[in-house]
C-alpha positions as CSV (number, residue, x, y, z in Angstrom):
1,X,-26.1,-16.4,3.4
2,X,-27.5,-13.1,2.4
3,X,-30.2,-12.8,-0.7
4,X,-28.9,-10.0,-2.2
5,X,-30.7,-9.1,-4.5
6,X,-33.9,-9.2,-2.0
7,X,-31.7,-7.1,0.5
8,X,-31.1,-4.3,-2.6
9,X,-34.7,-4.5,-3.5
10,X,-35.6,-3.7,0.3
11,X,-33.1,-0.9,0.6
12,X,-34.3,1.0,-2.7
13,X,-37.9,0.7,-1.9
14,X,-37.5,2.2,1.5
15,X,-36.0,5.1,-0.1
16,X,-32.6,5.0,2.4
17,X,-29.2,5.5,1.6
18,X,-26.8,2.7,2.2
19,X,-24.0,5.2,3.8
20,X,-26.9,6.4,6.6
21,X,-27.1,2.2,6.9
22,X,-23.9,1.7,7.4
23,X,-24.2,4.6,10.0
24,X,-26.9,3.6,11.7
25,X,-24.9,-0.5,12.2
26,X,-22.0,1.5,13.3
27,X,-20.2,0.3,9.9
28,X,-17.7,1.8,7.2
29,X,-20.1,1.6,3.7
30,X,-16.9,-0.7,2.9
31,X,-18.4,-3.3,5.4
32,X,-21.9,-3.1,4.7
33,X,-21.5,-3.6,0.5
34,X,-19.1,-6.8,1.6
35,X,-22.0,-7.8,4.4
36,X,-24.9,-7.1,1.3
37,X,-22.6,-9.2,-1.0
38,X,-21.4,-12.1,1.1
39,X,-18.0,-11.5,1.2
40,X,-18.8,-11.2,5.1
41,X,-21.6,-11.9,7.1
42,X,-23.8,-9.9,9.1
43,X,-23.6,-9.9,13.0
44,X,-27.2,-10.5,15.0
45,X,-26.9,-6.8,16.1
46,X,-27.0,-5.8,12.8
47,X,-29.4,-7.8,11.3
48,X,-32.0,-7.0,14.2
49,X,-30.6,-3.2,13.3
50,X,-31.8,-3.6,9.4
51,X,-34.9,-5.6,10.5
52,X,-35.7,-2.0,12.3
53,X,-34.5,0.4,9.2
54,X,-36.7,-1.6,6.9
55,X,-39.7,-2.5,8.9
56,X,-38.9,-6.3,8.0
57,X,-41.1,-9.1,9.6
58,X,-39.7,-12.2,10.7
59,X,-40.6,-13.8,7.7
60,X,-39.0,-11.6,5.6
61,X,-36.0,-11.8,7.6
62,X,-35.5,-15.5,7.0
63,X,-36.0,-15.1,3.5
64,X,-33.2,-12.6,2.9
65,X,-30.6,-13.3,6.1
66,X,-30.9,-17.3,6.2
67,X,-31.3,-17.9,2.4
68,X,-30.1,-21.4,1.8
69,X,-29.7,-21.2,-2.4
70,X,-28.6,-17.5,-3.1
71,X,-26.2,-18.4,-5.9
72,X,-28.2,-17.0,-8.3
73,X,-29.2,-13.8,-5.8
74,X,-26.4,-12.4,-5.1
75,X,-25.3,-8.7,-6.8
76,X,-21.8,-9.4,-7.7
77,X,-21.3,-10.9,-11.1
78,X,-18.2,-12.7,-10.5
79,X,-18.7,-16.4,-10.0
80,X,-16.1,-18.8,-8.0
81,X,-13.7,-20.6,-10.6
82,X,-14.5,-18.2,-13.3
């Protein structure tokens, strides 16, 4: 799963929009908020894409694409059986 809340951070900080994100994965903005919140998941293409955008290291890129407890990271505020 995706850490969110990392991800948002990185995007902010590097000053980019998310619509020229989504243009630059060859996504609607649609998909990318839904990839950013987990609703869907990102392909390899786009990960290795974002990596690029943000100048992430591998390290980093574990830490926010293969997060293994992001329950409390991720953006949306609605929580499952709420």
């Amino acid at each position: 799963m995706t850490n969110s809340k990392e991800l948002e951070k990185l995007i902010h900080d590097s000053g980019l929009k998310k619509i020229f994100i989504a243009n630059q994965l060859n996504i609607s903005i649609v998909s990318l908020l839904r990839k950013i919140n987990n609703q869907n998941e990102f392909k390899q293409s786009e990960i290795k894409a974002l990596c690029k955008l943000l100048n992430l290291n591998v390290k980093q890129m574990g830490q926010i694409f293969f997060a293994n407890d992001v329950e409390n990271n991720s953006t949306s505020n609605i929580k499952e059986g709420e």
